[in-house]
Each structure stands twice: as structure tokens, then as C-alpha cells.
C-alpha positions as CSV (number, residue, x, y, z in Angstrom):
1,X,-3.7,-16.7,-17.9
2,X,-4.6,-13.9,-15.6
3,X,-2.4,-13.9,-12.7
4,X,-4.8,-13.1,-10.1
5,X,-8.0,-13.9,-12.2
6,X,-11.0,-13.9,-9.8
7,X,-9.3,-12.7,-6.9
8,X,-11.3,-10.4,-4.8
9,X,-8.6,-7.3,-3.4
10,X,-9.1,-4.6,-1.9
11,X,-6.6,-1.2,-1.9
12,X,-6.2,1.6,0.1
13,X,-5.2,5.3,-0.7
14,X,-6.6,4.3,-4.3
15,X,-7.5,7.6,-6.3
16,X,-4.2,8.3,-7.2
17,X,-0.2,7.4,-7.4
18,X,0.5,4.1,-6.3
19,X,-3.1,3.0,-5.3
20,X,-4.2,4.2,-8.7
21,X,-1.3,2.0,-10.2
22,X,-1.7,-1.0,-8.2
23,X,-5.6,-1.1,-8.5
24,X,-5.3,-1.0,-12.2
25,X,-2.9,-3.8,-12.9
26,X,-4.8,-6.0,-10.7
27,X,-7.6,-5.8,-12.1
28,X,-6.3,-6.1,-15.6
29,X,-4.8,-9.2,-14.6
30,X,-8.3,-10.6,-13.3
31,X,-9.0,-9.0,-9.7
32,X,-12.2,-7.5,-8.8
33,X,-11.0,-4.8,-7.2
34,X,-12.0,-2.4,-4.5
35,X,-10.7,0.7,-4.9
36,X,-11.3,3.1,-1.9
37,X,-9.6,5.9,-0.6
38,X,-11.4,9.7,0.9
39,X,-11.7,11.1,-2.1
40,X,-14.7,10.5,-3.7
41,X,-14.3,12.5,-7.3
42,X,-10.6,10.4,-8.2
43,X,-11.6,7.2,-6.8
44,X,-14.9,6.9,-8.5
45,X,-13.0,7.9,-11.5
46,X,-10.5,4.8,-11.0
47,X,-12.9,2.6,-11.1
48,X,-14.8,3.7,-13.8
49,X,-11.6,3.6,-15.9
50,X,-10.9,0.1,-14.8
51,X,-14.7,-0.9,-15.7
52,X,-14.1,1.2,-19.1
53,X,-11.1,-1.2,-19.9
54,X,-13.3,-4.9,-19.4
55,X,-11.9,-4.4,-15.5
56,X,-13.8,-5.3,-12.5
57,X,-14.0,-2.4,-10.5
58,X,-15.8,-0.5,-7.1
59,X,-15.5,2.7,-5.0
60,X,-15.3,2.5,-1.4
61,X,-15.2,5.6,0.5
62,X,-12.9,4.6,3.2
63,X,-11.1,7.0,5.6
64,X,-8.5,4.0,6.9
65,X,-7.8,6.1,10.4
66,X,-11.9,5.2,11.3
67,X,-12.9,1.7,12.6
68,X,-16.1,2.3,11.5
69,X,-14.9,2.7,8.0
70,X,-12.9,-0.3,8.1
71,X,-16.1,-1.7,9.5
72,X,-18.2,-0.5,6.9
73,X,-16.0,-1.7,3.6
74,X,-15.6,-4.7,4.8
75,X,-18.9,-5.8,5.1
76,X,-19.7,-4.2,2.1
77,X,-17.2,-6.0,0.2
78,X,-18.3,-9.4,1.9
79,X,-22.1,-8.4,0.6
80,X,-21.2,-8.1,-3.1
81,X,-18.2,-10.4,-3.2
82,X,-18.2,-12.8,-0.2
83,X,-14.8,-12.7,0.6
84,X,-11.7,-10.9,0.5
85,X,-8.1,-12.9,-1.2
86,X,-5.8,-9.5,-0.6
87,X,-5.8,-6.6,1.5
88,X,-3.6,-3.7,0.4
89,X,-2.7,-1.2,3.0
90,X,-0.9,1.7,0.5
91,X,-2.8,4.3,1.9
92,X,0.1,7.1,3.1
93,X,0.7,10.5,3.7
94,X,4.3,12.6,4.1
95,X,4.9,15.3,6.0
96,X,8.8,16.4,5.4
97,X,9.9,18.2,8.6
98,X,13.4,17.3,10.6
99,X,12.6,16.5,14.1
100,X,13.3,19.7,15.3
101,X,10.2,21.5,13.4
102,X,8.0,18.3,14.0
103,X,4.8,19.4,15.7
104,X,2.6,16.6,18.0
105,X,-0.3,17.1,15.2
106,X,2.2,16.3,12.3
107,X,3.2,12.9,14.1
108,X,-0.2,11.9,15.0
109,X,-1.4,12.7,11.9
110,X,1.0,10.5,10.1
111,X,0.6,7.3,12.4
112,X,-3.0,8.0,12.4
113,X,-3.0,7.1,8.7
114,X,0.5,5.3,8.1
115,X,0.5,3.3,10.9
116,X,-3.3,2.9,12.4
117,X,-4.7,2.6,9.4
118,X,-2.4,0.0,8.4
119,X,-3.3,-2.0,11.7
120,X,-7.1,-1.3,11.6
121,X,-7.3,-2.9,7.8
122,X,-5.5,-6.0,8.7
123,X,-7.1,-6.3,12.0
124,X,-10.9,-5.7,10.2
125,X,-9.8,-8.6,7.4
126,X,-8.5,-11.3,9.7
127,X,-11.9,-12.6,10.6
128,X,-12.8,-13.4,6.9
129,X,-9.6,-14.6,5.7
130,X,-9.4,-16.8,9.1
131,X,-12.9,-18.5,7.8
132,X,-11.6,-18.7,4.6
133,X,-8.9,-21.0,5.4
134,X,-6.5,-18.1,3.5
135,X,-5.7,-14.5,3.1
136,X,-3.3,-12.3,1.7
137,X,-1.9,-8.8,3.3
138,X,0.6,-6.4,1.2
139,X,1.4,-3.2,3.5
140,X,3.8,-0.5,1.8
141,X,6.2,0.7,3.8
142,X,9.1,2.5,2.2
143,X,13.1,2.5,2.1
144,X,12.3,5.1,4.8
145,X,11.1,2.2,6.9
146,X,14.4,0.3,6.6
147,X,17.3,3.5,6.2
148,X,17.0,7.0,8.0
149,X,17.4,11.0,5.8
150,X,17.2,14.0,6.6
151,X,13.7,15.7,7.1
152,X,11.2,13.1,7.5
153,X,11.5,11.7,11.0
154,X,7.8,11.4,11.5
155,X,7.4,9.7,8.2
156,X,10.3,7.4,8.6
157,X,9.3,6.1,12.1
158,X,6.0,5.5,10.9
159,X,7.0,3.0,8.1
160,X,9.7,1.7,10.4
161,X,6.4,0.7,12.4
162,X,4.7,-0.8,9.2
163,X,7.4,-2.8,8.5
164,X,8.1,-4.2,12.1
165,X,3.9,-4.7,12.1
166,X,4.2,-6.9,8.9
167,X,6.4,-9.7,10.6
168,X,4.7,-9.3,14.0
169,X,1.2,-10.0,12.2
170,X,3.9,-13.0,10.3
171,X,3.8,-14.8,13.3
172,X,0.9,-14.6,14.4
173,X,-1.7,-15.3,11.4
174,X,0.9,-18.2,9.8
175,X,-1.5,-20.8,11.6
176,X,-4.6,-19.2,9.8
177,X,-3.1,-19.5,6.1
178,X,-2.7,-15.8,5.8
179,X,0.5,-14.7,4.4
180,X,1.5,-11.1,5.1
181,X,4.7,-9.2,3.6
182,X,5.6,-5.6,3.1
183,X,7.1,-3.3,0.1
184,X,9.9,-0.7,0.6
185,X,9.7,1.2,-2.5
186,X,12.3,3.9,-2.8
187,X,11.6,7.8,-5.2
188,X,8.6,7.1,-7.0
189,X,7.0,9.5,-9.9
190,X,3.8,10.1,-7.8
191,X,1.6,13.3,-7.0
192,X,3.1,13.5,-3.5
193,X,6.4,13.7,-5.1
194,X,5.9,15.9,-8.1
195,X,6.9,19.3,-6.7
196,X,10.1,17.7,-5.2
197,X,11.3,15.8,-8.3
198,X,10.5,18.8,-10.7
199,X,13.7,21.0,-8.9
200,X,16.3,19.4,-10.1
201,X,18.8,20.0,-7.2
202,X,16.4,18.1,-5.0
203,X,15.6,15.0,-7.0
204,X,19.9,14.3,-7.0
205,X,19.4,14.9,-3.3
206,X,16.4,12.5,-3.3
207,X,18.0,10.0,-5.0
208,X,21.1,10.3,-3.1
209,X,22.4,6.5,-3.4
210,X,20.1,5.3,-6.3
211,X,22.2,2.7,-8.1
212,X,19.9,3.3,-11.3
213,X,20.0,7.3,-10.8
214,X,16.3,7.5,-11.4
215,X,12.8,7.5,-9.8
216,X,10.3,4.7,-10.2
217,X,7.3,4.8,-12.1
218,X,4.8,4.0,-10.0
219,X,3.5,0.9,-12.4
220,X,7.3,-0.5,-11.4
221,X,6.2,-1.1,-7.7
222,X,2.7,-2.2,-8.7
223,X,4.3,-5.0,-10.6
224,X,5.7,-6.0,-7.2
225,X,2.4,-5.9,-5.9
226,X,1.0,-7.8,-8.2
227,X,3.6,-10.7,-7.6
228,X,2.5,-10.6,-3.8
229,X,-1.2,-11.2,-4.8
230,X,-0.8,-14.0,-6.8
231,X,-0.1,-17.5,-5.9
232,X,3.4,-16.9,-7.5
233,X,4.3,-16.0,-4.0
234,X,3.0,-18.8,-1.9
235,X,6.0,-19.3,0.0
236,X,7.0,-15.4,0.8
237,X,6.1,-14.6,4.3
238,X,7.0,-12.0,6.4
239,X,9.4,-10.5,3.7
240,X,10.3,-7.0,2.7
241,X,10.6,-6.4,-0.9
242,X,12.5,-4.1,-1.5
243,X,11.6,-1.4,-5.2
244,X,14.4,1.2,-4.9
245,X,16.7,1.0,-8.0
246,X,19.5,0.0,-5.7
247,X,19.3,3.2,-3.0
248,X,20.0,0.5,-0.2
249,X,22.5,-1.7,-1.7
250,X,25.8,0.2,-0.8
């Protein structure tokens, strides 16, 4: 049986990478999924894939930094669906600068999306899943959220922040039935990271303590994801999962 059959999820950052990977193994596993993200050319393409495979899938132009947006794909989703099971807050951006170079635009930009956008989604679901009796929230962080590097301070406090948010927002929707728990993945094979893993001098640097000395493919973490949205996981709370081949284990 479908492991989240008939679930209704929605997932950030969608068109591509991760959010690409996530949305379509939910859905072929029995979500109705939304799929939003800014751009509208990739996402609409996701979803039409997803539709082209027997999959249940919509476009939501969502910039996750705006209220109103949250606002507006929310009650969208409640209009065609009803409800929402899972929220997925993937949606991300890296800027790789040391602190040094780090400008007050590059850090605002990356909380804007890494850290407020994470916070507006949840916030904009927890009325519906509180009615609901139930309610499901994956944010992914990174191992950049739980270990620090070199040349990604911005980046690495903002996931830091996602992952402290996660068991903050634990404790305090536990009473409503809504479970929320975050992934750290570690090098994944995405767009953001192509240009960096193609020079072979930086993916070893990259890597650095990988156990498995190699990067993730992007349906590795969605599998992850995919546990988290199903009822397989009904008694992980306020956990990090952590995806990184072993890069935090020594």
C-alpha cells in the first residue's frame, strides 16, 4: 500500500533539487501534492510530470519570505483539498562567503528565505492542522545546522536557526497532534551544488569527513522525507534526522 496514500502535502522550493525529489516520491506513494516554489516555468513542469506518471499534482506560485503568499496557498490548498496532512519547508538558498566578506544583504537574504520562510509556513498551517486534530511539519535544515566549515557563516546560522525552530515549535504544538521534526542532509547532487561538485579538488574538500566518500542523490534524502510524512513515524518528535553518509559521525 501507498505509504502516504491520500495525504494532502504541500513542498516548498519545489521546481528543482530536493523539492523536485521530495514532491515526486510523495506523490508516487499516494500524496496529492502541492508543489510551489517562484518559479513558475520548473514548477509547473513538476507537476505536470507527476500528473503524466498517474500522480496527483498542483503548482503554487509561492515566494515563502511573503505572508501574503503563505496566505494565499494556503487557502488555496484548503479550497481544492480541505486540509493540509504535511508541510514541507525545503525551500533554501546558499550564499558561500566567510564572515569576513558577508555583506548585511547576503544575511538577510538568506534568513529571509531559510529561516522566515520556514517560520511563516508553519505558522500559516497551524490553524488547519490545530482543527484537524493533526498535522505534520518536515523543515530541512542541513549538517550546516548542527557542525560549522569554512565559508558559509550566513548559511550555517541560518539552519542552526531551523533546527533550534523545529524543537521550539516541538513543544509548543505537541498538545495540538502536530508532530514537527527536521532533516540535516549533508553534500547532495543538486543544481545549487553542481558547479562545486564538478571541480574535483572541491567536492574532497566538500566532503571532508564523509564516511561513505560520496554525495547524496537527492532521492536519498527524499526517502527520509517520505518516512516523516507517513504514519511510520508517529512517535518521532522534535528529532533531527540526520542524511550525510556519516560526515558527522567522527
Amino acid at each position: 500500500m501507498p505509504r502516504v496514500k491520500d495525504k494532502i502535502i504541500l513542498v516548498t522550493g519545489a521546481a528543482m533539487g530536493m523539492g523536485q525529489s521530495h514532491s515526486e516520491l510523495l506523490a508516487a506513494e499516494g500524496a496529492r501534492v502541492f508543489v510551489a516554489d517562484l518559479n513558475i516555468a520548473l514548477g509547473e513542469a513538476v507537476a505536470e510530470g507527476i500528473r503524466q506518471r498517474g500522480g496527483q499534482a498542483e503548482f503554487l506560485k509561492l515566494d515563502v519570505t511573503q505572508e501574503a503568499d503563505w496566505n494565499t496557498a494556503v487557502a488555496r490548498i484548503i479550497e481544492r483539498a480541505g486540509r493540509i496532512d504535511v508541510l514541507v519547508n525545503n525551500a533554501g538558498i546558499l550564499i558561500s562567503k566567510p564572515v569576513q566578506d558577508t555583506t548585511n544583504e547576503d544575511w538577510d537574504r538568506i534568513f529571509a528565505v531559510n529561516v522566515r520562510g520556514t517560520f511563516l509556513g508553519t505558522r500559516a498551517v497551524i490553524p488547519h492542522m490545530r482543527q484537524a486534530g493533526r498535522g505534520n511539519i518536515i523543515n530541512i535544515s542541513s549538517i550546516y545546522g548542527l557542525v560549522g566549515a569554512p565559508n558559509a557563516c550566513a548559511y550555517e546560522a541560518s539552519k542552526g536557526a531551523v533546527r533550534l525552530f523545529t524543537k521550539a515549535c516541538a513543544a509548543d504544538l505537541a498538545p495540538f497532534g502536530i508532530r514537527v521534526n527536521s532533516i540535516h542532509p549533508g553534500v547532495i547532487e543538486t543544481p545549487m551544488t553542481r558547479e562545486a561538485l564538478a571541480d574535483k579538488a572541491h567536492l574532497e574538500q566538500l566532503l571532508g569527513p564523509t564516511l561513505l566518500k560520496r554525495p547524496a542523490k537527492p532521492i536519498e534524502v527524499s526517502q527520509a522525507v517520505l518516512f516523516l510524512a507517513s504514519d511510520e513515524s508517529s512517535f518521532v518528535h522534535g528529532a533531527e534526522l540526520v542524511v550525510d553518509g556519516g560526515y558527522t559521525a567522527n
